[in-house]
N, C-alpha and C positions, 0 to 999 in steps of 0.2 A: 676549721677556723679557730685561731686563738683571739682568745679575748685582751684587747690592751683595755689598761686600766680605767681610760677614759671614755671606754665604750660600756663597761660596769657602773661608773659612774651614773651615765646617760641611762643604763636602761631602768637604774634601781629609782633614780629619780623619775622616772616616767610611770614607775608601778606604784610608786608613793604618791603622784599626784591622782592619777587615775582610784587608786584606793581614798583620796579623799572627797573625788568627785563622786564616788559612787555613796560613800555616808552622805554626804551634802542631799542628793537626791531620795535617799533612801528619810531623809531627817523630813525634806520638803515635802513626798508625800504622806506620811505621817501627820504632819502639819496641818495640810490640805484634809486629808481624814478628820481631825479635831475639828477643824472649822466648820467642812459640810453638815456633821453633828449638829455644833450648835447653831448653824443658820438653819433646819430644818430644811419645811418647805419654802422659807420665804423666799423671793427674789431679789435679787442685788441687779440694782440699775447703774448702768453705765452710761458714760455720754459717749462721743465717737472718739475723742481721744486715746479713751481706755481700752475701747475695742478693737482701736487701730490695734494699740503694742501688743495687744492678747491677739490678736488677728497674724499680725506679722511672727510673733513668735512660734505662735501655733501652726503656722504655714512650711517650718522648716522641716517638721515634724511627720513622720508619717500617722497614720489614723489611727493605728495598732498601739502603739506606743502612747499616743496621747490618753487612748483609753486605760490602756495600761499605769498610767500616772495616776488615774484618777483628781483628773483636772476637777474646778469647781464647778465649769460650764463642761457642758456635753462638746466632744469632737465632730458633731456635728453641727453646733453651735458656733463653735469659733471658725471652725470651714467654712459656715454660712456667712457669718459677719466676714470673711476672708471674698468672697467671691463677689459680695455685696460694696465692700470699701473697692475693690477693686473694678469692680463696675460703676462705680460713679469717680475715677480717676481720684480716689481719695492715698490708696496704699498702691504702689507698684505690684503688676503678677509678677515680676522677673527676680529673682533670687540675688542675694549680694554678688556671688563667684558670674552669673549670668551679665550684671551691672557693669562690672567692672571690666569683662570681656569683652562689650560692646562701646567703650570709650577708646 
């Protein structure tokens, strides 16, 4: 296979983005580390709003990874508010690519 220039192009910029996705995450658990620190044990209250987006986003995610992130809430927590919003028809179970398939 030879490489035309425009597919050089394509892949360097896809190594440059993906290398700054991966600081970005790398930054944000870090982040998340400092904070758990200093909130100790206390608890942080949420209303359903907040748990929605933390629900939804944590839902994309598989369990392993979220623990791996070292979120603020346990991946068992946001699974829980996830299965819970979605049982009182608050958050869809259906995924966006799932969403979008069914229209």
């Amino acid at each position: 296979m030879t490489w035309r220039p425009w597919q050089f192009f394509l892949v360097a910029i896809a190594g440059w983005m993906n290398r700054q996705r991966q600081e970005a995450i790398s930054y944000l658990k870090e982040e998340n580390r400092i904070l758990r620190e200093k909130l100790g044990q206390k608890r942080i209250l949420l209303d359903i709003s907040q748990k929605r987006r933390l629900a939804r986003a944590a839902g994309r995610l598989p369990r392993k990874l979220l623990r791996e992130l070292g979120t603020i809430f346990s991946p068992d927590t946001l699974l829980k508010w996830r299965r819970w919003l979605i049982a009182r028809n608050l958050l869809s179970g259906k995924s966006p690519v799932d969403l979008v398939s069914s229209i």
